[in-house]
C-alpha positions, 0 to 999 in steps of 0.5 A: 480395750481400755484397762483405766481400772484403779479397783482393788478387790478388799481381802473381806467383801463389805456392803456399802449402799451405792453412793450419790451417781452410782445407783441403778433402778433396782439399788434401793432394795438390793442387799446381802442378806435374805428374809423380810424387811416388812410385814405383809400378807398376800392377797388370795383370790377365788381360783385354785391357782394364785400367781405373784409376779410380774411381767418380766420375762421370767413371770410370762412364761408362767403367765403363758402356761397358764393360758396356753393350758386354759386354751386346752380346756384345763379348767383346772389351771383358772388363776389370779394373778397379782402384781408384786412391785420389785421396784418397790421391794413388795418381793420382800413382804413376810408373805412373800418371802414365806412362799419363796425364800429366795424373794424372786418372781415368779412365784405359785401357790396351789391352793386346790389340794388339802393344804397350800402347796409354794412353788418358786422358781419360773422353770419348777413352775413351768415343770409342776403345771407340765406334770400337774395337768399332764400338757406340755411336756412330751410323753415320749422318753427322748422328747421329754429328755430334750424338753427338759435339757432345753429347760434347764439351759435356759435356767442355767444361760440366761444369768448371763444374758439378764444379769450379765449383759442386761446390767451392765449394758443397761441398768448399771449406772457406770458403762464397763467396757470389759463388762459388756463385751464380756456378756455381749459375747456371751448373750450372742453366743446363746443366740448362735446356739439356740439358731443352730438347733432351731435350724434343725427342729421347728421346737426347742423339743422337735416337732412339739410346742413344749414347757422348753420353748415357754421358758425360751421365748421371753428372753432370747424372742426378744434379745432376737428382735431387738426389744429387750434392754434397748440393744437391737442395734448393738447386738447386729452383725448376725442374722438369726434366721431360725430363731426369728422363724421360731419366735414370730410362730410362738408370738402368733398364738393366741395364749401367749399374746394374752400371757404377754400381757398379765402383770406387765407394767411398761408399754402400750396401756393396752398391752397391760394387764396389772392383775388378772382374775378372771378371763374377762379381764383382758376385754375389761381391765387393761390399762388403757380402759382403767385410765380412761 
């Protein structure tokens, strides 16, 4: 592995913005420091539930939840759903940033009780709609317990798989031999984990589809396949039979196809549904209809 390296670390961290070369897709709006850059209100629609998010793993498995639990007959659980642009830095509108400190997708605001209730983080989402509408999370102790371990592992795991290997695989501007090998590890690791238990359990919690399996699926699904960040072929050498035996089942139900599709803005204009305000939409408003 080469070691050509002549970066010494400053004694006191300073923030430079990336000069001419080094910048990657989301550099113009990274910085140190967290609140608003600019006034900005979000847009509220006529359901209980308003979701701001985008199609990105983390966003699907709440765009999942939601359809799944409407396919069980929770009327309850009707949403919007409005696209916020990352790229664009819209995660840092006053409104925003008053429902989710943090500035990140996906972010909840419940809006059926007395007064709006923020719900940020896609795992506390996952976890609210779960104990909200009583679907999704086993009721039985040790299958609760396993639901939520798997839960928190992939909260916990992914870092290393999105910020880690997905960055300085693909977005970071300068390929870091040691970087990538690092988090190349590491996201086949997690690969190896998921199959040895999946060998063992048609779901992540045993024989129930669960919230566990929602927050699994969009990462390591598509790592799986090869889809994401362009690294199938990079990320060869092992076969994980269980783990695509897992996601070709979840990728067949009808909830997580439609789920897939709200928010998302990459891909077959199909297979994109911007924003999401009713179930009509999927027939009415993808991309490919909007454009014609």
């Amino acid at each position: 592995m080469s070691s050509n390296n002549d970066y010494i670390p400053p004694k006191v961290w300073k923030w430079e913005k990336p000069r001419a070369g080094e910048e990657w897709r989301y550099s113009g709006v990274n910085r140190p420091v967290a609140g608003p850059t600019h006034d900005a209100e979000l847009p509220v629609g006529k359901h209980p539930l308003q979701l701001y998010s985008r199609g990105t793993p983390n966003g699907v498995k709440v765009t999942v939840m939601l359809e799944e639990l409407l396919a069980l007959g929770h009327r309850g659980a009707e949403y919007d759903a409005w696209l916020i642009d990352i790229g664009k830095g819209e995660q840092f509108g006053s409104g925003f940033v008053e429902m989710n400190p943090n500035s990140k997708i996906p972010t909840l605001v419940d809006r059926s009780g007395a007064k709006p209730r923020r719900v940020f983080e896609s795992g506390s989402i996952l976890l609210y709609l779960a104990e909200k509408f009583g679907a999704f999370l086993p009721s039985d102790l040790d299958k609760r317990t396993e639901a939520l371990n798997w839960l928190f592992w992939q909260m916990g795991s992914t870092p290393y798989v999105g910020g880690g290997f997905g960055h300085f695989y693909y977005y970071a501007p300068v390929k870091l031999e040691y970087a990538i090998n690092r988090f190349a590890m590491e996201a086949k690791r997690l690969l190896d984990v998921l199959d040895r238990h999946l060998g063992e359990h048609e779901y992540m919690a045993g024989d129930e589809y669960s919230i566990a399996d929602m927050a699994i699926w969009p990462w390591y699904g598509s790592l799986a396949q090869g889809t994401q960040y362009d690294a199938g072929e990079f990320l060869q050498g092992q076969e994980y039979v269980h783990v695509m035996r897992w996601t070709k089942a979840i990728s067949e139900r009808p909830a997580v196809k439609r789920g897939r599709m709200v928010n998302r803005t990459t891909g077959d204009p199909a297979q994109q549904l911007h924003e999401r305000h009713d179930a009509s939409d999927f027939a009415t408003k993808t991309q490919d209809k909007l454009t014609k």
